[in-house]
C-alpha positions in Angstrom: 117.6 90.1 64.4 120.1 89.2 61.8 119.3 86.1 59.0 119.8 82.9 60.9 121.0 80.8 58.0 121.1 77.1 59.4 124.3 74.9 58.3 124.1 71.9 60.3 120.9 70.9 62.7 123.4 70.2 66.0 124.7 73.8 67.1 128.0 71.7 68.3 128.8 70.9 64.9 127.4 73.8 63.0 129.9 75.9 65.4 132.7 73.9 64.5 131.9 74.5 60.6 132.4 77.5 61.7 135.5 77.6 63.5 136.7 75.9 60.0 135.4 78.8 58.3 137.6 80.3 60.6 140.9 78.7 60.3 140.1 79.1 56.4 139.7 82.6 56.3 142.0 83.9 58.9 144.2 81.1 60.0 142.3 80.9 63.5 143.0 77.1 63.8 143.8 76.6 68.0 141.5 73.7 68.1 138.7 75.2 69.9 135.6 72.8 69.6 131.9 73.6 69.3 130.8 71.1 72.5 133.5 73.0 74.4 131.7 76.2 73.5 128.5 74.7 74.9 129.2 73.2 77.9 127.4 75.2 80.0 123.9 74.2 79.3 122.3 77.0 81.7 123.6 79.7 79.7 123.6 80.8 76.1 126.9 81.1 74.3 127.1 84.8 73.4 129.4 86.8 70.6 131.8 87.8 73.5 132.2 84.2 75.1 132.9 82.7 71.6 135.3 85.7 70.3 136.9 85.8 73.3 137.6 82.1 73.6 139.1 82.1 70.0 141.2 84.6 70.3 142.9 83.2 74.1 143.1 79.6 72.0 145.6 81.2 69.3 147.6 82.7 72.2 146.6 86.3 71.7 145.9 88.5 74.4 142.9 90.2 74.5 144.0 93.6 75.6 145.9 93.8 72.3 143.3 92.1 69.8 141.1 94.5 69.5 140.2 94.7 65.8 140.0 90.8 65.6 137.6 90.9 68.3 135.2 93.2 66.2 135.9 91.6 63.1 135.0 87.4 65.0 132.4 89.2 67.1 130.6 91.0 63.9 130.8 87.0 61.7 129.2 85.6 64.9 126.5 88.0 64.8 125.8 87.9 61.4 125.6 84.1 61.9 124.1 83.0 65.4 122.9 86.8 66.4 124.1 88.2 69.6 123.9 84.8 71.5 122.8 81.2 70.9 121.9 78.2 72.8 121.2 74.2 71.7 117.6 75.2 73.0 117.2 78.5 70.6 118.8 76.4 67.4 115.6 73.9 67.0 115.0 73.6 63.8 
């Protein structure tokens, strides 16, 4: 299990620090919002879910983005671990 380093207590907002990070590093900046990510309460939100989602949001097509799926998938990981959900990120 990678080091869970906590950033903001509410996983909507500590996933939308880091969708900043993001649009900092890699210019990733479609708008895509950490509640949005979560709306599905039954269901943890899972590296593939979230990569996926940020690379449709910048207009990319999935087929064709294969190293920036590795390379958002492997941050996620190293962040959150393979999945995450509100009920796993109680502090």
């Amino acid at each position: 299990m990678p080091k869970k380093t906590l950033h903001h207590p509410d996983l909507a907002e500590d996933l939308n620090l880091f969708l900043e990070e993001l649009c900092e590093k890699w210019d990733f900046c479609a708008g895509v919002k950490g509640a949005d990510l979560l709306k599905d309460k039954k269901k943890p939100l899972t590296s593939k879910v979230f990569t996926d989602t940020v690379i449709l949001a910048e207009g990319m097509k999935l087929e064709d983005e294969h190293q920036w799926q590795r390379r958002i998938k492997r941050l996620f990981v190293q962040r959150y671990g393979h999945e995450v959900s509100e009920k796993s990120w109680v502090l």
